[in-house]
Structure formats: C-alpha cells, structure tokens
C-alpha positions in Angstrom: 1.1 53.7 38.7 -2.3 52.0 38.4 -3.4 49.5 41.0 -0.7 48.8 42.4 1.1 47.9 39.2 4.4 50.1 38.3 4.4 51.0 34.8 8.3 50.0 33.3 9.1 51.7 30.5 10.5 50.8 27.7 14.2 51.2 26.5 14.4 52.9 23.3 17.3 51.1 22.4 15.6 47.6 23.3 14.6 44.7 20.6 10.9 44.9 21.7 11.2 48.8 21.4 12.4 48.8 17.7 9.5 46.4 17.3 11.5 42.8 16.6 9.7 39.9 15.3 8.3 38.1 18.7 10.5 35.0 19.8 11.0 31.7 17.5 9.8 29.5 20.1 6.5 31.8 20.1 6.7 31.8 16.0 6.7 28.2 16.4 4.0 27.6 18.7 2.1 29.8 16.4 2.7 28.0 13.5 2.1 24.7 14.6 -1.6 25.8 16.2 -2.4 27.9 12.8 -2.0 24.2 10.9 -4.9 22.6 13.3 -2.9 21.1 16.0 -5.4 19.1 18.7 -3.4 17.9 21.5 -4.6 15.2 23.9 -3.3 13.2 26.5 -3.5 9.5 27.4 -4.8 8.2 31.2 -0.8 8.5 32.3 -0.8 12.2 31.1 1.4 10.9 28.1 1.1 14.0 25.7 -0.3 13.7 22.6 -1.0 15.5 19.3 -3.6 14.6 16.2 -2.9 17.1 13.1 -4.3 17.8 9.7 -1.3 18.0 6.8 -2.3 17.8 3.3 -5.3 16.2 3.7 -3.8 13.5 6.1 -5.2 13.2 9.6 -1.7 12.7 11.7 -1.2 11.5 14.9 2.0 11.6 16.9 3.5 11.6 20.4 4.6 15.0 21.6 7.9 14.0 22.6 8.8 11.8 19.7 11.0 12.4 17.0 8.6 12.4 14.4 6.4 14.7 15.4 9.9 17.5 15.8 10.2 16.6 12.0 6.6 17.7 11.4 7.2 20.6 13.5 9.8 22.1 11.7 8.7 20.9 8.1 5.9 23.2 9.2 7.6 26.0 10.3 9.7 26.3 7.7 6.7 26.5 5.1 5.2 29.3 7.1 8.8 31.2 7.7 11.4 31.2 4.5 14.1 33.0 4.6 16.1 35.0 1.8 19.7 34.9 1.8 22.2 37.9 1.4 22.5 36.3 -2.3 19.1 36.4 -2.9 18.4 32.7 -2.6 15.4 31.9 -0.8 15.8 29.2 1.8 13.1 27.0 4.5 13.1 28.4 7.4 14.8 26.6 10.3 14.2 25.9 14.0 16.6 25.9 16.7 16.7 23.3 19.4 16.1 25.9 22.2 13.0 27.3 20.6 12.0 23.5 20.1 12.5 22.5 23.6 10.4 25.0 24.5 7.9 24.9 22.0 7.4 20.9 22.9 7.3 22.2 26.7 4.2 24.6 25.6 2.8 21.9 23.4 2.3 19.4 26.6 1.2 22.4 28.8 -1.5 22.1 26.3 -1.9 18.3 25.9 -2.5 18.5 29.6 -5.1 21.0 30.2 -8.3 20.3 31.5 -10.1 20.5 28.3 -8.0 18.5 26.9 -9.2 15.1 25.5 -8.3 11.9 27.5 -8.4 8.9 24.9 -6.3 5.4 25.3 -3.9 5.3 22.2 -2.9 1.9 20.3 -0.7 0.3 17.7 -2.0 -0.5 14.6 -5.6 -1.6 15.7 -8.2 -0.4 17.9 -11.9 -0.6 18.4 -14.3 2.3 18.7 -17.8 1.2 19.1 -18.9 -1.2 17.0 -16.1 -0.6 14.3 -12.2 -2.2 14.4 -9.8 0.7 12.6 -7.0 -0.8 11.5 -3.8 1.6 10.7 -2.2 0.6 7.4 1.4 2.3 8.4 0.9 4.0 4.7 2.0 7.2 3.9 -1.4 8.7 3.0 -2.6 7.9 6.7 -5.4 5.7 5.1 -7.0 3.4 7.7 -8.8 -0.1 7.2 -12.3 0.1 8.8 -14.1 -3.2 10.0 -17.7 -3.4 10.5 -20.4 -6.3 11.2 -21.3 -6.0 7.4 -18.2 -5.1 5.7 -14.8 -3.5 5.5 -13.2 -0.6 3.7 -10.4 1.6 3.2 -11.5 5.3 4.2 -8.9 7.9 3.6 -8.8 8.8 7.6 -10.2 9.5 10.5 -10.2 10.7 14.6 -9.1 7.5 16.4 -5.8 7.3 19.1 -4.1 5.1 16.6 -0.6 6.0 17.1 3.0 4.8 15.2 6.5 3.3 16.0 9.6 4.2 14.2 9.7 0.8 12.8 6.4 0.3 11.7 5.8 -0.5 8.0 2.5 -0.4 6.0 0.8 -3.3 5.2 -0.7 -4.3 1.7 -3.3 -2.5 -0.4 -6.2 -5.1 0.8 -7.8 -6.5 -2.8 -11.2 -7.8 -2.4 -11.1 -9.3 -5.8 -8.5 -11.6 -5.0 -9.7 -12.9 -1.8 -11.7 -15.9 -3.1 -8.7 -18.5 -3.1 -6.3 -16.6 -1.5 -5.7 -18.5 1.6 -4.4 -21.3 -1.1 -1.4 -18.6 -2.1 -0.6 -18.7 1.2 -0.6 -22.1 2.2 1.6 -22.8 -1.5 4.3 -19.7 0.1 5.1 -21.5 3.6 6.7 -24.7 4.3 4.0 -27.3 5.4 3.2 -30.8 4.5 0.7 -32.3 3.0 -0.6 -34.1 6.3 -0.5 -30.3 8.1 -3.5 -29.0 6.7 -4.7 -28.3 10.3 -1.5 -26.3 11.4 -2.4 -24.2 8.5 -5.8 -23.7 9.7 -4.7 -22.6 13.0 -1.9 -20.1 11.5 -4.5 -18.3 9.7 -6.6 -18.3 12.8 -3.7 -16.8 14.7 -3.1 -14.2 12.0 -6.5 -13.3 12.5 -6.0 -12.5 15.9 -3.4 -10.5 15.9 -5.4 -8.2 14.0 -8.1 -8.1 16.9 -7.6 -5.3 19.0 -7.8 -6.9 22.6 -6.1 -10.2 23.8 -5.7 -12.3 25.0 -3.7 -13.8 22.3 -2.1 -17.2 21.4 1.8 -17.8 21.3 2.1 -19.3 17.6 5.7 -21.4 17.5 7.5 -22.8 14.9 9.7 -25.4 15.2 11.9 -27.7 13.4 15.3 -28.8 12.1 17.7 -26.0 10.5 16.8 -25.6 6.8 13.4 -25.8 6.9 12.7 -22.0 6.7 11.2 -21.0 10.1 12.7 -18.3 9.6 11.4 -17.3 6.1 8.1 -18.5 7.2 7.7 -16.1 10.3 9.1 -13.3 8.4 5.9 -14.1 6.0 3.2 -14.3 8.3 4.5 -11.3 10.3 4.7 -9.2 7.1 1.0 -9.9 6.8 -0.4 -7.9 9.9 2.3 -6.0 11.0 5.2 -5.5 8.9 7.7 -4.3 10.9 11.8 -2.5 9.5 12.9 -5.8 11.5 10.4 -8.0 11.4 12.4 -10.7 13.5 14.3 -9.9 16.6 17.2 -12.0 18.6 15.9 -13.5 21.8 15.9 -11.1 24.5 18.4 -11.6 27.6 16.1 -9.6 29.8 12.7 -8.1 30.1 12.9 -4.6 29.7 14.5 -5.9 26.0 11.0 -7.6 25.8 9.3 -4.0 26.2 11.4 -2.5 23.9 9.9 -5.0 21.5 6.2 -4.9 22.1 6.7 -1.2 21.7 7.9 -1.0 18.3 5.4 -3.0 16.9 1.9 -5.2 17.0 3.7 -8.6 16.9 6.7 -9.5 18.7 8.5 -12.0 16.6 11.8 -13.4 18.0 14.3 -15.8 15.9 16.0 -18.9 16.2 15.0 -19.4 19.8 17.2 -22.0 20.9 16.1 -21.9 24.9 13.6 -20.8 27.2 14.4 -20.2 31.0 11.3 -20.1 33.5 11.8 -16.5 33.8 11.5 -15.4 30.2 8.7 -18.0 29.4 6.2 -16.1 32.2 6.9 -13.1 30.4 6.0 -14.2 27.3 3.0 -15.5 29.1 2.4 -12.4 30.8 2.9 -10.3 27.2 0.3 -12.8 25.3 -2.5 -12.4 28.0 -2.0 -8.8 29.0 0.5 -7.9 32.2 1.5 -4.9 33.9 6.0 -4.5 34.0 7.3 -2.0 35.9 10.6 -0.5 36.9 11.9 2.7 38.8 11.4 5.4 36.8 14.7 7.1 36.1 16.1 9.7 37.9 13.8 9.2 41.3 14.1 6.7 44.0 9.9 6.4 44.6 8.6 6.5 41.3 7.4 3.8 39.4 7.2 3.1 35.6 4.7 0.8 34.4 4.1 -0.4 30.8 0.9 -2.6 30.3 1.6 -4.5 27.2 -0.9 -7.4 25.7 0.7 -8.5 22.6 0.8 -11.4 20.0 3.9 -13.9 20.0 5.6 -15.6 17.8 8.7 -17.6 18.2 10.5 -19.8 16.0 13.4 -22.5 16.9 15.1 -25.5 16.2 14.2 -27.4 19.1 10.3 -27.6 20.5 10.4 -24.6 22.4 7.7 -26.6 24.8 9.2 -27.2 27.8 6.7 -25.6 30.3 2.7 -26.4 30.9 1.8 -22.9 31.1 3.7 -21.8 28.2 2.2 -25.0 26.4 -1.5 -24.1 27.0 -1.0 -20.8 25.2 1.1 -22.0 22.3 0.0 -23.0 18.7 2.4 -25.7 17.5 3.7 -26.3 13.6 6.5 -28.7 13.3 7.8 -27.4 9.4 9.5 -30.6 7.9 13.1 -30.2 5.7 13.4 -28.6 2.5 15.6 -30.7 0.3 18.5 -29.1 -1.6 16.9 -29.5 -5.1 13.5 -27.7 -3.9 15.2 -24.6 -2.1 14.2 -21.3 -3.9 16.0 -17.9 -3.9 14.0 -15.3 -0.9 14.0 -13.0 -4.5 11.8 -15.5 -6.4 9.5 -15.9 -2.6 9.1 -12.1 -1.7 7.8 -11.5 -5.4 5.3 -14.4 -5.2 4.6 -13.1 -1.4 3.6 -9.2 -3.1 1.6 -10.6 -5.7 -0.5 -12.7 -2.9 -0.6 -10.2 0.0 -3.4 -8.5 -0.8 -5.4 -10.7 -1.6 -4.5 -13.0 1.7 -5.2 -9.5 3.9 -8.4 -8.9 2.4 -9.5 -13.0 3.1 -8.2 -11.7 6.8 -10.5 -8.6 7.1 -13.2 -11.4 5.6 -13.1 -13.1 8.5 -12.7 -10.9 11.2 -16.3 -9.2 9.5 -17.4 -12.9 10.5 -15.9 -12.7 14.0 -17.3 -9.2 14.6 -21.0 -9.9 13.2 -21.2 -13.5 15.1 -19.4 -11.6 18.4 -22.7 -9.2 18.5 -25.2 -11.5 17.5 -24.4 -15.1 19.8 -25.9 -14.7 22.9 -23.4 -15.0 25.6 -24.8 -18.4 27.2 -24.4 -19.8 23.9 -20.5 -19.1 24.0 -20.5 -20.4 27.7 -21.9 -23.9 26.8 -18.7 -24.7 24.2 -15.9 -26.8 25.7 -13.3 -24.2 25.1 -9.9 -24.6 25.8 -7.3 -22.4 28.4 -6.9 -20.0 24.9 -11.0 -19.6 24.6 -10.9 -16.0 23.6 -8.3 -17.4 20.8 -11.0 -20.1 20.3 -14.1 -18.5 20.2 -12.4 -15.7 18.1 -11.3 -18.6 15.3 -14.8 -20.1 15.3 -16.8 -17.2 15.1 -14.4 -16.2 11.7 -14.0 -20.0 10.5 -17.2 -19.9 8.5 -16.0 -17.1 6.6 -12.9 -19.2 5.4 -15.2 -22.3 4.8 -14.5 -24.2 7.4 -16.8 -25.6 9.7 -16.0 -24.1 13.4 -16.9 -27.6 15.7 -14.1 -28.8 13.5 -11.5 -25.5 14.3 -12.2 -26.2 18.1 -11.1 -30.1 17.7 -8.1 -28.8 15.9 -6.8 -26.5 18.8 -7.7 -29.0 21.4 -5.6 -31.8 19.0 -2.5 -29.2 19.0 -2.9 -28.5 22.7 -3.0 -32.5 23.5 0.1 -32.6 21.2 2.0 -29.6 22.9 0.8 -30.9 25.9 2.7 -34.3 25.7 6.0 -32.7 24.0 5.8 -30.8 27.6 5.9 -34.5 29.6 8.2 -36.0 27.2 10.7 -33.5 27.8 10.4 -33.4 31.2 12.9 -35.9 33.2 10.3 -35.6 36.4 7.3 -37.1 34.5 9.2 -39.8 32.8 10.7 -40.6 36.1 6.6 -40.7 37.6 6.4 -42.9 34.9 8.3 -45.3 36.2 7.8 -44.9 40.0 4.0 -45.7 38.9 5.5 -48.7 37.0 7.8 -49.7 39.9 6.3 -49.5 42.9 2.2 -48.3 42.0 -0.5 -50.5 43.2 -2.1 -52.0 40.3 -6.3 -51.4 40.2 -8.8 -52.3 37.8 -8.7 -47.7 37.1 -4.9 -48.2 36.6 -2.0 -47.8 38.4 -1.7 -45.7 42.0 0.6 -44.7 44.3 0.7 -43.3 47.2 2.9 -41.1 49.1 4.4 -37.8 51.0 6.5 -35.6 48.8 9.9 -36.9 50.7 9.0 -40.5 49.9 8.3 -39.8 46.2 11.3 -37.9 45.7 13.3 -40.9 47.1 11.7 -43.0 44.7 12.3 -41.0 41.7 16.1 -40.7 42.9 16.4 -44.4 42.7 14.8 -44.3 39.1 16.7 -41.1 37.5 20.7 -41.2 36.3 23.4 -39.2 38.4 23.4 -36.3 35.7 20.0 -35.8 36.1 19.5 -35.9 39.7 22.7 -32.8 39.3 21.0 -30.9 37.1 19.8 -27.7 38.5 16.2 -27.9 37.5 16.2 -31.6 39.4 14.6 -31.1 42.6 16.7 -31.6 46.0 13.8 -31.6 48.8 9.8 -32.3 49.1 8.9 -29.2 49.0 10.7 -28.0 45.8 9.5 -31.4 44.5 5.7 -30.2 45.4 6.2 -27.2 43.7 7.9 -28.8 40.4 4.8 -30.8 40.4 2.2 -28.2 41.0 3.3 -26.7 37.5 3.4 -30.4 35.6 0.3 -31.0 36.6 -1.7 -29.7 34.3 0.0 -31.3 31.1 0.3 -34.6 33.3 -3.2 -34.6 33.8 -4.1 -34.2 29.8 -1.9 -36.7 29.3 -4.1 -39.2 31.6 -1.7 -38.9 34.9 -3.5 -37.3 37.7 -1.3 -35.7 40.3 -3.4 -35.1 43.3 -1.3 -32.5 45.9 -2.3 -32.5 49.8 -4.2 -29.5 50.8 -4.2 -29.8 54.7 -2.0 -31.1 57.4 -0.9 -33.8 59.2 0.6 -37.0 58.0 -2.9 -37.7 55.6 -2.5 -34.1 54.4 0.9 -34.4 53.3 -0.1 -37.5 51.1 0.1 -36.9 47.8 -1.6 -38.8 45.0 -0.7 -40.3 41.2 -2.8 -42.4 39.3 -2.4 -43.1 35.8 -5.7 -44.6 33.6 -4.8 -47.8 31.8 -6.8 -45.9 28.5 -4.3 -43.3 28.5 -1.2 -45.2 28.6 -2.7 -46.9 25.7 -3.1 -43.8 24.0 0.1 -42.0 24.7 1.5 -45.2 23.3 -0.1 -45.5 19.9 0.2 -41.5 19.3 4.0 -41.9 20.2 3.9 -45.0 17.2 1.8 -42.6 15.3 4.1 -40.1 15.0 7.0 -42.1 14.3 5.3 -43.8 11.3 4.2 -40.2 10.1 7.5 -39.0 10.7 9.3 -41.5 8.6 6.7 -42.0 5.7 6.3 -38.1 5.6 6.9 -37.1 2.2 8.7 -33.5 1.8 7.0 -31.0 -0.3 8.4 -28.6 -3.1 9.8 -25.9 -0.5 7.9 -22.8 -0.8 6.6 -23.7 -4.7 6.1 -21.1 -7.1 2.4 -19.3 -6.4 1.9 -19.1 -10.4 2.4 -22.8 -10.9 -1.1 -24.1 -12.1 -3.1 -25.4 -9.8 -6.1 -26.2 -11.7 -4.7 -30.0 -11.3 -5.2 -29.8 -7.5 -8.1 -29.0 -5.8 -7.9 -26.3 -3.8 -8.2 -27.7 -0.1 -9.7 -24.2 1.2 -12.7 -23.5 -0.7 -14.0 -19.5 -0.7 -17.5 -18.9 0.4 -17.7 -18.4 -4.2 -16.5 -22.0 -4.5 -19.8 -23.2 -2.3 -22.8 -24.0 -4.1 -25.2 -21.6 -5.2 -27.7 -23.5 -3.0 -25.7 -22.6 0.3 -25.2 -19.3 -1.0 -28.4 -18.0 -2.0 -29.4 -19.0 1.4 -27.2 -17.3 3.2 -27.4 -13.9 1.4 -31.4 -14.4 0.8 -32.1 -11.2 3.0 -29.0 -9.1 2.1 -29.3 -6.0 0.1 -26.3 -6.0 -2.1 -25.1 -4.7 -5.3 -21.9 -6.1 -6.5 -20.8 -9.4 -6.4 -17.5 -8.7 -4.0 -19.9 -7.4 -1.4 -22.3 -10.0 -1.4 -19.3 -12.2 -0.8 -18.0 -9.9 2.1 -21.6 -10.2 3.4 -22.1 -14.1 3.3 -19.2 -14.2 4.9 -20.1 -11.6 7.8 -23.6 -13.7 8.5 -22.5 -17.3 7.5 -21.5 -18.0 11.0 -24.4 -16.9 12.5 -26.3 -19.2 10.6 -23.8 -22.3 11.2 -26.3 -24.6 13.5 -23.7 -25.7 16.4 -23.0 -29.7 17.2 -21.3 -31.3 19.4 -17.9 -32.9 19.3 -17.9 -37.0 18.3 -15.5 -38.6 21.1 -13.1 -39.5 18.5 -12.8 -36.4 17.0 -10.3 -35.1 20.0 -8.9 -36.9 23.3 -8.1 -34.8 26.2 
C-alpha cells in the first residue's frame, strides 16, 4: 500500500496480463489524432472537427455521418488485418468502439482550449477576404479579395458541408468577358425583360455574399414556360444542390430541414402561399431565430438561426402579401411555343459549357462589391433612396459597374419591380379593390383627390355593401372593425405605393378611432395607364426561341451586356491607370474591382421610377 492507494494485482490469466493489444475504441482514438485531427466547437458547443487527408484540409461535424466514414477509412489504413488464408484485409471498426470514440472526440471538441469559431455553408467571410467552398472533392476553396479572386487549394476557415451539397464549376476567368450573354441566351426571358435579367444576376450575386439579408427572387408564369428549368439553372450556379428543387413545405420545421442542406432554398411549383408560411420565408431571407422543444426534455429549447436566400417558382404570382412583396424580385417568364421547346439534354450541355465562365463574371462582381464596400464612406451609402431590400440594393450597385452597367440605373430597376410587385399585391387583394370603390362611392371629392372618412365599423359596412356574397364568406374577408384594422395595417404599405394612403387612428375616443383614405388623382392616373401598359405589352409580346442554343452565332446581335473588355480603351485605361498588373485577365479583374469606386453618383430623373 502506498498513500492510501491498494495496489491490485494482476491476474495472470487476464487479457491485460498476457499483454493484449489496448481496446479498439482506444486504437481508434489513437489513429484518428496520429492523422492531425483539430477539434473545435461552435458558440452552442456543437462538436466539430478540421483534418488533414492527402493534402486536403477537411472539415466535418463530429456527429455526422461523414465524418464516421473518415474515421474508419482511417483506421483501417493504419490497422489491416491478415486473414487465416493469408489475404490481407482493411481493418474494420465496430459500432461500440465508434460510439465511444465519437463520445471521446467531443470530450475534446469541448475543452477549454478548444477553439470556438461560427461555422457556415458554402461561404463565409474572414477579415477582409469572402472563402467560398466549391463542394469539390479536392476541398479547393474560392477566395475573394478587394483586388481579385482565386482558387487556392485550401485553407483553415469553419466552412462546413451537407450531404446534398454539390460542387460548383471550375471558375474560368478567360471566359468571363461575355458570359452574362450565355446566360441570358440559357433562360427563358423576353426581349422587353432585359431588366429582370439584370436583377437575376444581381440576386445570384447575393447569394454568394456571406451575410443577409437577402432578396426572395420568384418566378412566375403559365405552365410550359420552364420555371422550373430556369430555377434549376440559376440554382446550379451558386449552390448546386443533389435536389436542387424541393416541393413546398407543409410546415416549418420542413423549412429548416431545407435551409440546412444547402445555401439556397429553392421550392417548385408553388401554387399557394398561406400567411403563416409567407412570414417564414420572410423570416428565412432576413435572418430569424426558430425554435422547438428539444427532444426528449420538457425545458429545453432548440433554436436554429437560419438567414438564407429564396427562391420560388409558380404558376400563379405568388404576390399576395405586402411584406412578402417588398422582399421579392419578380420575373414573369412568357410561353415557350411547341416548335421552340428543346430537350433538358441539349440545355444542361450548353449550361456546362457556360458555367464557368458565368461563375467567374459572379466572383467579378462581388471583387466590385467588396472593394466599393471598404472604400464608400458610410454617409455616402445613407444619402441613396434605397429601397425595404437596401442591403440587396446597395450590394447590386456596388457590383453593377463590374457587369457594365451603370448602378443609378440598377436602383430604378428594383424600385420599378418593387412598384410592379407592389400593385400585383392590391390587385389581388379583394379589400383594396373594394377601398377602391368605397373612395369612388361615397369619398369626398378634393382638389388632392378623393377622401373618406371613417371608424373601422363604418368602413367595413361600406365595403360589405360594395363586395359579392362569396367574398364577404371567404375566410380571409374580415367580419369586425378590429380584424378589418388589422387587415389594413398590413395593406398599407403596398396601398400607399400604389398612391392610396391609409391613415389608422392612434388614440382614443370617437376622433381616435377615425381612420383615413385618400387616394391622389396622379396615381389613379398612373395605375391606369400601367394596367393599359401591360396589357398592350402582354398581347404584342413576341415569344423568344425557348432556351436557344448558346453556340448559335451571335455576332449578328449585339451583345446587350457589354464586359468591362468591350468598353473603350479610353474608359479603360482610366480606370486601370494606377494598377500594377501583368496579364490581361487580371487587369480585367482589377477594373472591375475599382470601376465602381470611380462611378461619380447622380441622382434619379423623376421619370425614371414612380413610387
């Protein structure tokens, strides 16, 4: 006995006594550690792991699947086994000595010396560089600077995977001069939606950024006119996914289940959207916390903060709510006629042969965004009319330069597709067409326009007398003054871009339960002749070849998105008068990355956009 310790001896007939290799979970442990295992947790305490194999740098969740398939891949290299034949043989793991092997692991993971680091999908910032994972085999990451970009074989950032994550394209700086053409040839827009396109490659751009929040990009139109194939496209760009389009969700946790296995989350043929599921899509674009009980406790609680991009696609405008509206980017896609439709074959091929160069005009612009982003000083952000979407916005400028287009003009464009979703939101409303006519009705006529004047009980007996028996049934019709002054607390908004001002009583008493509407005579004007607008566009709109051939020549046409190279070497020799390059490519990259900065702001004409 020594201090108070017995001394056990030990069997001679024991394992340990005949000196037994030490246990496999041990063997396993050691193994994994001996390869240059660094584990790390998250701010939750979520185990983590980043690993060297073959000169990749890995980086796995300790409790996912994955990282058990490196486990024993490793293990098995280290222990082979020979048969009673004579055949040697990997060496396996069994799932007890796993189990407790990924028990030790996190013990580790969750040591005080251990690292604390925020891990992402597919993009994240550290310091003044933007890593983008390209889901490749090799590990490789994308690197984004304020000068430049590059492909660097890898590196120690909390860039984590999903299952279902794919790799994106080999990014080809040689074939990003006119590569935003390719992709405006491969989807489905007119020739009259040159501004939808502008504002689809502004939202691709995003949803490489690494913070949101980010704008809902929808797709509408009749059946045939390949939404479908067109957000399968765009997604495949930025975050190529095993299913790149999912089924509307029935509840929210389904939601989570989405944002989780990839960047994007991209649902099909949307044919409705209740109230409940269009806040959380509103709460998933601009960041929101959802939580839940965690299972097996009664006090716990799970909560998953998810800030992803959106896109939806549908036959019918998928605009039915303000909110929703002011964070949406609309594209109507017009109908493919039988004799243009191509086989998906003859598109993907024509897609693989443009990708890369369409990524690398991507990274192109986000070098713009993250060069202007350092370099404008804040109050000359504050002094832009921005929209609701003004990270969206001032995200799109800052990178418009880089595309060649001029960013005063990309700011009218997303207030012109706001103003547009905002008045599919009051035309498909029955409440504001029945204001409409309650102003027409009974409003007292004033040199302003008209005005009426009223508590919430009094208005909603006046929009009975104007609305049909189905409608006043309808569930979302509603039944008292005070669901009525809540209905029109959240129409508001898109009634007030639309030139109807609701004003809602904020105090008490009979005055303060009078509510206000006043519509301008200027705006029914214009609501008018946009409505007659769009109905001659609609019916002189001539269809394009659906989803032409990229190889087609095109010298006949000029391209309608120049490169920075198809500028004049005036412009260019301007811009790159300072910058120390070498090769042509990266005094392209370059122009791009300071070209915004240079870009002398102006303000909007009051043509240009009406809000």
């Amino acid at each position: 006995m020594a201090d108070g310790f017995h001394e056990i001896p030990v069997d001679a007939g024991s394992d340990e006594g005949k000196g037994r290799k030490p246990p496999q979970r041990d063997q396993v442990i050691e193994a994994v550690l001996a390869a240059g295992a660094t584990f790390w947790a998250d701010p939750d305490r979520v185990p983590f792991v980043t690993i060297e194999r073959n000169g990749r740098t890995e980086r796995y969740k300790v409790r996912s699947a994955a990282f058990r398939q490196v486990v024993r891949a490793i293990y098995a290299e280290r222990n082979p086994r020979q048969t009673d034949a004579g055949l040697m043989l990997p060496g396996s793991v069994g799932d007890k000595a796993m189990i407790e092997a990924v028990q030790q692991f996190e013990a580790l993971a969750n040591m005080p010396s251990a690292a604390i680091r925020e891990p992402a999908l597919r993009t994240i910032r550290a310091g003044a560089s933007i890593w983008i994972d390209r889901g490749a085999e090799d590990w490789s990451l994308i690197e984004v600077t304020p000068t430049g970009w590059q492909v660097v074989k890898g590196a120690d950032v909390p860039l984590i995977r999903a299952d279902a994550m794919r790799a994106l394209p080999m990014p080809d700086r040689k074939a990003a001069p006119g590569a935003l053409d390719r992709l405006r040839k491969l989807l489905n827009l007119g020739p009259d939606q040159d501004d939808d396109f502008k504002l689809i490659v502004c939202w691709l751009l995003s949803t490489l950024w690494p913070s949101g929040p980010y704008a809902i990009l929808a797709l509408d139109g009749e059946q045939g006119s390949g939404k479908s194939t067109a957000s399968r496209l765009v997604r495949s760009l930025t975050d190529p996914n095993k299913a790149p389009l999912r089924s509307p969700p029935k509840k929210e946790d389904d939601l989570v289940v989405a944002a989780n296995a990839g960047r994007v989350v991209a649902l099909d043929n949307v044919s409705f959207i209740d109230a409940d599921m269009a806040d959380v899509l509103c709460r998933m674009a601009t960041g929101a916390g959802l939580s839940k009980r965690r299972l097996y406790t009664d006090d716990e609680e799970h909560i998953v903060h998810v800030c992803r991009p959106v896109l939806l696609n549908g036959i019918t405008s998928l605009m039915s709510r303000g909110d929703m509206a002011d964070r949406c980017i609309v594209a109507t896609l017009p109908r493919i006629p039988d004799d243009k439709r191509r086989l998906e074959a003859d598109i993907e091929k024509d897609f693989a042969a443009a990708a890369p160069g369409i990524l690398a005009a991507l990274l192109d612009g986000m070098v713009a965004s993250l060069a202007a982003s350092l370099c404008i000083p804040m109050k000359e952000t504050k002094r832009r009319d921005l929209p609701r979407m003004a990270d969206f916005a001032a995200l799109a400028m800052n990178a418009a330069p880089a595309f060649g287009w001029d960013p005063e003009h990309i700011l009218a464009v997303i207030h012109r597709n706001r103003h547009a979703a905002n008045i599919a939101v009051v035309e498909s409303d029955p409440l504001s067409e029945a204001i409409g006519h309650v102003l027409d009705e009974h409003g007292t006529a004033r040199p302003e326009g008209r005005r009426w004047e009223g508590t919430a009980s009094e208005l909603l007996e006046k929009l009975n007398s104007c609305a049909s028996e189905a409608v006043r049934r309808d569930r979302a019709w509603p039944k008292d003054g005070t669901r009525l002054s809540g209905r029109l607390r959240r129409l508001a908004p898109a009634l007030r871009r639309c030139g109807t001002d609701v004003v809602l009583p904020d105090g008490g008493g009979r005055r303060g339960r009078v509510l206000t509407i006043q519509r301008s005579e200027r705006s029914q004007r214009s609501m008018q002749e946009n409505a007659r607008e769009k109905r001659n566009a609609n019916s002189e709109r001539s269809v394009p070849p659906a989803f032409p051939s990229v190889s087609d020549d095109a010298a006949s046409v000029p391209p309608a998105f120049p490169s920075v190279t198809q500028r004049s070497a005036l412009e260019r020799s301007n811009i790159l008068e300072n910058i120390d390059t070498s090769t042509e490519a990266e005094r392209w990259n370059a122009g791009n990355a300071v070209f915004s900065i240079l870009t002398p702001p102006h303000t909007l004409d009051d043509d240009e956009v009406e809000l």
